[in-house]
C-alpha positions in Angstrom: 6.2 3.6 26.5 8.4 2.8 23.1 7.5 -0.3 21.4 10.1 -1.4 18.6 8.4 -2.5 15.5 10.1 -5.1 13.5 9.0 -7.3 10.2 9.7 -9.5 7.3 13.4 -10.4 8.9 13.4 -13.7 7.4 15.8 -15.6 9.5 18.3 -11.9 9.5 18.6 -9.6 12.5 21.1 -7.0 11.5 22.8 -5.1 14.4 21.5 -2.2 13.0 18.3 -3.4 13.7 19.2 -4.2 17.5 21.2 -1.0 18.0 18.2 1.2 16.9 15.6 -1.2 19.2 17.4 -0.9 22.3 15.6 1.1 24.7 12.5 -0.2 23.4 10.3 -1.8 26.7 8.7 -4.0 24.2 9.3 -5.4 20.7 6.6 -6.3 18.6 7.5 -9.0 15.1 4.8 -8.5 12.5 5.7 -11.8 10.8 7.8 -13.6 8.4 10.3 -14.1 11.5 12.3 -16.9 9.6 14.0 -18.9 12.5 14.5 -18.7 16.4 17.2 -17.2 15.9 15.2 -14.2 15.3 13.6 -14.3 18.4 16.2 -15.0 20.8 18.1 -12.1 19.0 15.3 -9.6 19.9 15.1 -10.7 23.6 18.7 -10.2 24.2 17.1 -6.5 23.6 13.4 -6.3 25.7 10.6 -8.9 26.0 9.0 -9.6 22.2 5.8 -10.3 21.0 5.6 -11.9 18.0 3.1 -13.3 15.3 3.7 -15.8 12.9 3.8 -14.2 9.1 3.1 -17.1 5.7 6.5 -18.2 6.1 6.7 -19.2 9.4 5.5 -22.9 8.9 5.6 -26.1 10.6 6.6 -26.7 14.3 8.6 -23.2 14.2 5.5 -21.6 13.1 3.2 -23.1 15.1 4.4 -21.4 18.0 3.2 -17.9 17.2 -0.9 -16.9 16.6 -1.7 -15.5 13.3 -3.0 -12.2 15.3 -2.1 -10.4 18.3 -3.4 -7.7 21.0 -1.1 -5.6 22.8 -2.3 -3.2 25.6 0.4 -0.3 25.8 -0.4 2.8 28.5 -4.8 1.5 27.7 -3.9 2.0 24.1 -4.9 -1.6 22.1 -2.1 -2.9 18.8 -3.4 -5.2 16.9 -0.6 -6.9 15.3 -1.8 -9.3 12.1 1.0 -9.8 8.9 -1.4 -9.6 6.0 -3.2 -6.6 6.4 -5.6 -8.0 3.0 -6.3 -10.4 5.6 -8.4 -8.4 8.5 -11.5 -9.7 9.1 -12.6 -7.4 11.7 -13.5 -3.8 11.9 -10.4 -1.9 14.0 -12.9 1.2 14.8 -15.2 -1.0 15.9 -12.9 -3.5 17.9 -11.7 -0.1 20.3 -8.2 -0.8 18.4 -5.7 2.3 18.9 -3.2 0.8 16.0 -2.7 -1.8 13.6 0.9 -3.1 13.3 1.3 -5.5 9.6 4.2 -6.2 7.7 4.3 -8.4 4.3 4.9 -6.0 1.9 8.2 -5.2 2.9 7.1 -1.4 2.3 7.1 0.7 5.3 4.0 2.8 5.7 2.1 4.7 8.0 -1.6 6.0 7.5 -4.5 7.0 9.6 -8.1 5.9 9.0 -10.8 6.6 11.1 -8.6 7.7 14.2 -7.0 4.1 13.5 -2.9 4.1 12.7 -2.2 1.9 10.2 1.9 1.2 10.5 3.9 -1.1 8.6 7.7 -1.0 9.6 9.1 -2.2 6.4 11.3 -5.3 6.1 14.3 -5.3 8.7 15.7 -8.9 6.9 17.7 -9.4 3.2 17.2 -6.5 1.2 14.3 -7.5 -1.6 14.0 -5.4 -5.3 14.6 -2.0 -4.1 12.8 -1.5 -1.8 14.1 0.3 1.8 15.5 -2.2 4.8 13.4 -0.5 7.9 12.0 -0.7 10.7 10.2 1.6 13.5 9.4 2.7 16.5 5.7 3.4 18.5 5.7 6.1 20.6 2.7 5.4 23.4 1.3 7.6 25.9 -2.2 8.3 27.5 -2.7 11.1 25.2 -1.9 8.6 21.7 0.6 7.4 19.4 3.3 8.9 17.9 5.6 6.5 15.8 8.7 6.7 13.1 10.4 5.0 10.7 14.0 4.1 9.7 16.0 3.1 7.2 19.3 1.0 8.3 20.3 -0.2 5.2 
């Protein structure tokens, strides 16, 4: 199973962005989505799962949960945008991965047999810091993921 990872777009889906997604069977939006567009953008690709991220406010942002749980091939995402935020123990929760955005950075890190992936920021370039995104790679056996850089 491939689940596209997406972040930080703040109201701006390049094609890039949906050129490297397709294929995905499921896309996954760590937060700061920006506007429906967004959305609607990323289901023209695959179904989407989204949480909201500190800009998503109001009425638009009421629509998606601060936290997530996607079960991919019995491996468990936990999607939250803040990782500073966690208020639960991932090992202990049975938690394969845990998908965040925010800091616009991408990384990638593994703690305690937990994957720790940020995709970057896929929306306006901010500082100088890359425009990415990524990709999990889920199987029985675990979880393989990338990184790219569109922009």
């Amino acid at each position: 199973m491939i689940i596209g990872v997406i972040s930080d777009t703040h109201g701006l889906v390049r094609p890039e962005a949906l050129e490297y997604l397709s294929g995905s069977d499921i896309i996954v939006h760590a937060g700061d989505i920006g506007s429906g567009d967004v959305i609607r953008d990323l289901r023209s690709v695959c179904p989407v799962v989204a949480i909201r991220g500190n800009i998503d406010r109001g009425t638009f942002g009421d629509q998606f949960p601060k936290t997530e749980l996607v079960e991919a091939d019995e491996k468990l995402i936990y999607m939250i945008h803040n990782i500073d935020e966690i208020d639960l123990d991932p090992v202990a929760a049975g938690f394969d991965a845990v998908v965040f955005g925010h800091s616009h950075m991408p990384s990638s890190e593994i703690r305690e047999g937990v994957l720790y992936f940020n995709p970057g920021s896929a929306g306006p370039r901010r500082f100088r810091l890359p425009v990415a995104l990524g990709k999990l790679y889920i199987s029985k056996s675990g979880i393989a993921h990338e990184t790219q850089l569109i922009a």
